[in-house]
C-alpha positions, 0 to 999 in steps of 0.5 A, spaced: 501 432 483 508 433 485 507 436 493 513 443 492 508 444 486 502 444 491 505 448 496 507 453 490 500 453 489 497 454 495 501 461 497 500 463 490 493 463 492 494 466 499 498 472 496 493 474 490 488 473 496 493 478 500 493 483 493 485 482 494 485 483 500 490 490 499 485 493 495 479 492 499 483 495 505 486 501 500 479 502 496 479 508 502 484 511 499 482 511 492 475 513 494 475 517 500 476 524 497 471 524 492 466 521 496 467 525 502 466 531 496 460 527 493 463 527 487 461 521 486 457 516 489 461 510 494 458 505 489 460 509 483 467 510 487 469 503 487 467 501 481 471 507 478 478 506 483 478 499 481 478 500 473 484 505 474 487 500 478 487 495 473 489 500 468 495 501 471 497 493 468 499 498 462 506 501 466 509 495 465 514 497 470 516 492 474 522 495 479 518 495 485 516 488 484 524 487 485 525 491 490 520 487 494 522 480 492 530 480 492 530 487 495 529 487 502 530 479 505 537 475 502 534 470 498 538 464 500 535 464 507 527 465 503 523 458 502 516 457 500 515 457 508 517 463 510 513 467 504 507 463 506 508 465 513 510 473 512 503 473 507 500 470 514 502 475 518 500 482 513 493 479 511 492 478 520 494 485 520 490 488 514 485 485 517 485 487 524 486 494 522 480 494 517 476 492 523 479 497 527 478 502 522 485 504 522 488 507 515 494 503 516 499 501 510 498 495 507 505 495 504 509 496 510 505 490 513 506 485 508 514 487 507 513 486 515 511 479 515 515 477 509 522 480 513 519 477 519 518 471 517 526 471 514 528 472 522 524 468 525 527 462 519 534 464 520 533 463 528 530 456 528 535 454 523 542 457 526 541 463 532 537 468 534 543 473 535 543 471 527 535 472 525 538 481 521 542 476 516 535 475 512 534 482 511 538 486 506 539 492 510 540 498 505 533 496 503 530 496 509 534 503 509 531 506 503 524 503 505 524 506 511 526 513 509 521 513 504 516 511 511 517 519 512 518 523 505 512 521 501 507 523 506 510 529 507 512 530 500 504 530 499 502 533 504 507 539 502 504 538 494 497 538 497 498 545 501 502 548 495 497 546 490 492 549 495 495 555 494 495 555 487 488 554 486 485 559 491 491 565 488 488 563 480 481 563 483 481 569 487 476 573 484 471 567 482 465 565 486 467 559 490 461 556 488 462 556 481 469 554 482 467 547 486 463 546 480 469 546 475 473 542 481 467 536 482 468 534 474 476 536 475 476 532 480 473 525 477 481 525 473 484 526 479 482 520 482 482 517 476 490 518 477 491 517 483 488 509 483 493 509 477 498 510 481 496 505 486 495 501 482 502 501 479 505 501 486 501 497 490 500 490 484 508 490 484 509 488 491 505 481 491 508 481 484 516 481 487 512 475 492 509 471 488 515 472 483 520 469 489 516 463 491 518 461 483 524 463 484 526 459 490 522 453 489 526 452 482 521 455 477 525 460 474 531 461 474 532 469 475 527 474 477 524 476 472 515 477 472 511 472 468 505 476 465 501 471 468 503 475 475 503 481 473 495 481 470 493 477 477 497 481 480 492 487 477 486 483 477 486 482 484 488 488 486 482 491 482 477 486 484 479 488 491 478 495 490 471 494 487 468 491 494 470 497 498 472 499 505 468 503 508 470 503 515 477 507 512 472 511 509 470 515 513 476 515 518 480 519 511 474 523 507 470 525 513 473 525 520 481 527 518 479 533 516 471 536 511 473 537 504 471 540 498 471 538 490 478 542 489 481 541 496 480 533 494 482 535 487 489 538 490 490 532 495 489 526 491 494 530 485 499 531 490 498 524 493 498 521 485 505 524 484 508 522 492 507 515 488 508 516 482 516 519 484 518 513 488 515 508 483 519 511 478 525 509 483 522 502 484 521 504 492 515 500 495 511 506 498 504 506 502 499 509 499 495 510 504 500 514 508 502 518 502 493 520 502 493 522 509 499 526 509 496 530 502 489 531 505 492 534 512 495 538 507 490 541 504 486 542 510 492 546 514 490 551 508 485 554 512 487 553 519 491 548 523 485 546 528 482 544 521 486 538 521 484 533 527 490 531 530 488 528 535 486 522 529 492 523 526 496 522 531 492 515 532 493 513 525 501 515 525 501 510 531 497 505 527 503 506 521 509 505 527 506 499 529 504 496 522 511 494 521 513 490 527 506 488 528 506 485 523 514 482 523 511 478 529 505 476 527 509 473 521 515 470 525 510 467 529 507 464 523 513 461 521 515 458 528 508 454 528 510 452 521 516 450 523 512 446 529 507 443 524 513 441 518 520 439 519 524 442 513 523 449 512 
């Protein structure tokens, strides 16, 4: 078997690993709310989050996937190596941060180790003072943008529909009230998976879709349905096995939640996404998640919302990208250590 082919191969695996290991990391994010509300059961939760995940197959969108396979880093300089050592880099950090139990963005960290890796791949071969050629600075522009707008979009449609509920509810007994949200909330999370499903799937599609570009299989970026399904299997199949350190971190320590708090969060949450996906923006999900449950729990009183942990978990989001960069040049030097032409 010819040895571009192989390699081809191999970092196709290591991406739909990396999209597998996406949604074992997301899955708080998808379930923390409703089952911090005990609306649902952890188990029933994740098998919930990962068939709306795989539902959003159906949005048959793929601006994101784009703007992350030739958005962000020129294509000239990408080869299969630099894409398997970036994939290296987010799956490290992805993992760290799991074991950590730090809601960090999987998003950024892949988008991270792949900008890292073009760096490091531009200073091996020409000069360090050249590595900012690889990236596509408009890109990283927008992307970061969206790094500030899409959790405080959320957490201002959080807090907004918040006060809508305890104005149209005001005269109704609170009991009663979470009664309705608990079945109410069963769509919302519905939609709220849908949504990262339909954002987070695309980015390993813009990878895997740019190794076949690079390596000479395709001849212009365009998505196979092959990727796209694999893409969303993935994705889904890693959200069915849970992340329950996350979970406890976003749906119990944040701030308390009731079924019409989570309803509210995870809607403004869907929407947050839902809007930049529209636009074809890589968002986080998980950034997006968190800035809808403080949201909701700033309702009340600001105490109500821990800051202290958000602070924390706002450190982990500003790490995440140049941790993950270096984790990913590193990568790539040791490939470039291991394998002549890179």
């Amino acid at each position: 078997m010819d040895s571009t082919l192989l390699l081809v191969a191999l970092i196709i695996l290591v991406a739909l690993a990396f999209d597998y290991i996406n949604g074992f990391h997301d899955a708080a994010n998808s379930i923390a709310t409703v089952v911090a509300t005990r609306v649902l059961s952890p188990a029933h939760a994740v098998i919930w989050a990962g068939f709306w995940n795989l539902c959003a197959v159906f949005f048959l969108d793929t601006g994101v996937a784009a703007t992350v396979g030739k958005g962000m880093v020129d294509l000239k300089v990408v080869t299969p190596y630099v894409i398997l050592a970036g994939l290296l880099g987010a799956i490290t950090w992805n993992l760290l941060t799991w074991y950590w139990g730090l809601p960090s963005s999987s998003s950024h960290a892949l988008l991270g180790g792949y900008g890292g890796a073009a760096m490091a791949k531009v200073a091996l071969t020409v000069s360090v003072v050249s590595s900012f050629d690889a990236l596509i600075i408009s890109g990283w522009l927008r992307m970061v943008s969206f790094i500030v707008i899409a959790p405080v979009l959320g957490m201002t449609l959080a807090y907004l529909l918040m006060v809508l509920v305890h104005w149209v509810f005001r005269h109704t007994m609170p009991n009663k009230v979470d009664r309705w949200f608990r079945w109410m909330q069963l769509a919302s999370s519905a939609v709220f998976s849908f949504s990262h499903g339909a954002n987070d799937a695309q980015k390993t599609m813009g990878i895997i879709t740019s190794v076949l570009v690079t390596a000479g299989y395709l001849e212009t970026f365009v998505v196979p349905k092959t990727v796209i399904w694999a893409a969303y299997i993935a994705i889904a199949a890693g959200t069915m096995s849970g992340g329950w350190r996350i979970v406890r971190t976003m749906g119990a320590r944040l701030t308390r939640l009731k079924p019409r708090g989570g309803f509210c969060a995870e809607t403004a949450a869907a929407i947050s996404i839902l809007f930049p996906t529209y636009l074809h923006m890589p968002v986080s999900t998980t950034h997006v998640i968190a800035g809808s449950i403080a949201g909701v729990g700033s309702i009340h009183r600001l105490k109500a919302v821990r800051w202290g942990l958000a602070t924390d978990i706002v450190w982990a989001w500003l790490m995440t990208i140049p941790a993950s960069a270096a984790v990913g040049a590193l990568c790539m030097w040791v490939i470039h250590l291991l394998v002549a032409k890179i």
